[in-house]
N, C-alpha and C positions, 0 to 999 in steps of 0.2 A: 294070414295076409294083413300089412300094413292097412288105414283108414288112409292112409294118403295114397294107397293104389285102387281108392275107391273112389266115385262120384255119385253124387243125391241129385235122381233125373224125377220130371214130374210129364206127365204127358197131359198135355192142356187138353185136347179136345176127348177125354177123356173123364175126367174131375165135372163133377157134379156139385163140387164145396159143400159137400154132408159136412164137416169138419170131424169127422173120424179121428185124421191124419194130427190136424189140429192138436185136439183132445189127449192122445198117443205119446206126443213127440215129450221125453222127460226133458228137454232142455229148453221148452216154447220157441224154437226155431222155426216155426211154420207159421201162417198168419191164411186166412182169405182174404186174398188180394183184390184190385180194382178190375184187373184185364180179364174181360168174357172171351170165352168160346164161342167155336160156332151153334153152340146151343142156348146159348145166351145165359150158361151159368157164369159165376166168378168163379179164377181159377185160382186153386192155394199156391203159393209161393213161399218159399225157404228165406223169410226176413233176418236169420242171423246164422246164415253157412257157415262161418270160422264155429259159432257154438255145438255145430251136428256132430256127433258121435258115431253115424252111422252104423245104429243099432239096426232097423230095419224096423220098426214098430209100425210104424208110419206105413210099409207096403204090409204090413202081416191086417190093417187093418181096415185097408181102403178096399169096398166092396166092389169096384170099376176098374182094382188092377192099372190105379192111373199115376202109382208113384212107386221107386222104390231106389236101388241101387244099382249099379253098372261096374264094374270091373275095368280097368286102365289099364292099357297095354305099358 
């Protein structure tokens, strides 16, 4: 499967901003962002999507299961 029949989903209320995902990602696509949850964490966000490769590293090592990739019809 093509990376362009793929998409990089992040589940906000979810993310804790450990920065796991951060730390993971080989291209620094990912940043802790401004925007809280309902739990009053920061949530991470994908600061340069055209550079993702959509390896998966990123969900293999978020312990809260709050990011990963989705499949496009």
């Amino acid at each position: 499967m093509k990376a362009k029949n793929k998409k990089h989903v992040i589940c906000a209320e979810r993310c804790k901003s450990c920065g796991l995902c951060v730390e993971a990602c080989p291209k620094d696509t990912l940043a802790i962002g401004q925007t809280l949850n309902g739990q009053g964490y920061n949530v991470v966000e994908q600061v340069r999507p055209e550079d993702c490769v959509l390896c998966g590293l990123c969900r293999i090592v978020c312990p809260d299961v709050a990011i990963g990739v989705v499949e496009l019809d």
